[in-house]
Steps between C-alpha positions, in 0.01 A plus 500: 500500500169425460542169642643656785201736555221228440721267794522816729082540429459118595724519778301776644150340441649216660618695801149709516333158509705340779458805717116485427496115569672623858305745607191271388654251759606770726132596535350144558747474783374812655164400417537140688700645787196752595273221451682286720562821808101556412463151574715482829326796620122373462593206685644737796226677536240226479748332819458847670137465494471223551689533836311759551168353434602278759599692762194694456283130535743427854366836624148435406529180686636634779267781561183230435660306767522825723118566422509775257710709260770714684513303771813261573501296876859454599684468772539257781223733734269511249567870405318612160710655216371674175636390186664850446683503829647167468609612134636851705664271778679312165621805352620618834705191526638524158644830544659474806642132353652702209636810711685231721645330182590802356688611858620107530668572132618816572682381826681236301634734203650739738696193700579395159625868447642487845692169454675609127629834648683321791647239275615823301644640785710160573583489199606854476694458849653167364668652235626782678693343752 
């Protein structure tokens, strides 16, 4: 019996050990994995400004070559844009691109819709005769 008891002690200081060993590994996984997202995500947002430090630099440029800040020249008659209406005219654009996708995807689920019911219906009439 006591044998029995002093096995069943080592057993479960064995047991206690492994699962501390685990969750000692468990955590240095966790630990490397949030290193490595921490890591991924510093070198997105360096990329993002970086694109937008350059960005910024083409519109500097641009407006220098216009003669002063807020000033763009475009245009094949020489007509003289701000910076912020160009940027509007860009938005403007964007929207209206994205409400004709939207309408463009739209349209094609409902043929798609369109084209399954009559196949049911064939199908339907098909069997019936």
């Amino acid at each position: 019996v006591r044998r029995w008891r002093k096995k069943k002690a080592e057993v479960k200081e064995q047991t206690e050990a492994a699962v501390r060993i685990q969750a000692s590994m468990r955590g240095k996984m966790a630990r490397a994995e949030m290193e490595k997202i921490k890591a991924e995500d510093a070198a997105k947002e360096a990329a993002k400004a970086s694109k937008l430090a350059s960005k910024q630099a083409f519109i500097a440029d641009k407006e220098l070559a216009a003669g002063g800040p807020g000033v763009l020249v475009a245009g094949p008659e020489g007509e003289v844009y701000t910076v912020e209406s160009e940027a509007a005219a860009t938005k403007i654009q964007a929207i209206q691109r994205g409400k004709a996708a939207r309408k463009e995807v739209e349209k094609k689920k409902i043929d798609k819709e369109e084209s399954e019911a009559a196949v049911k219906i064939q199908a339907m009439h098909r069997g019936a005769v």
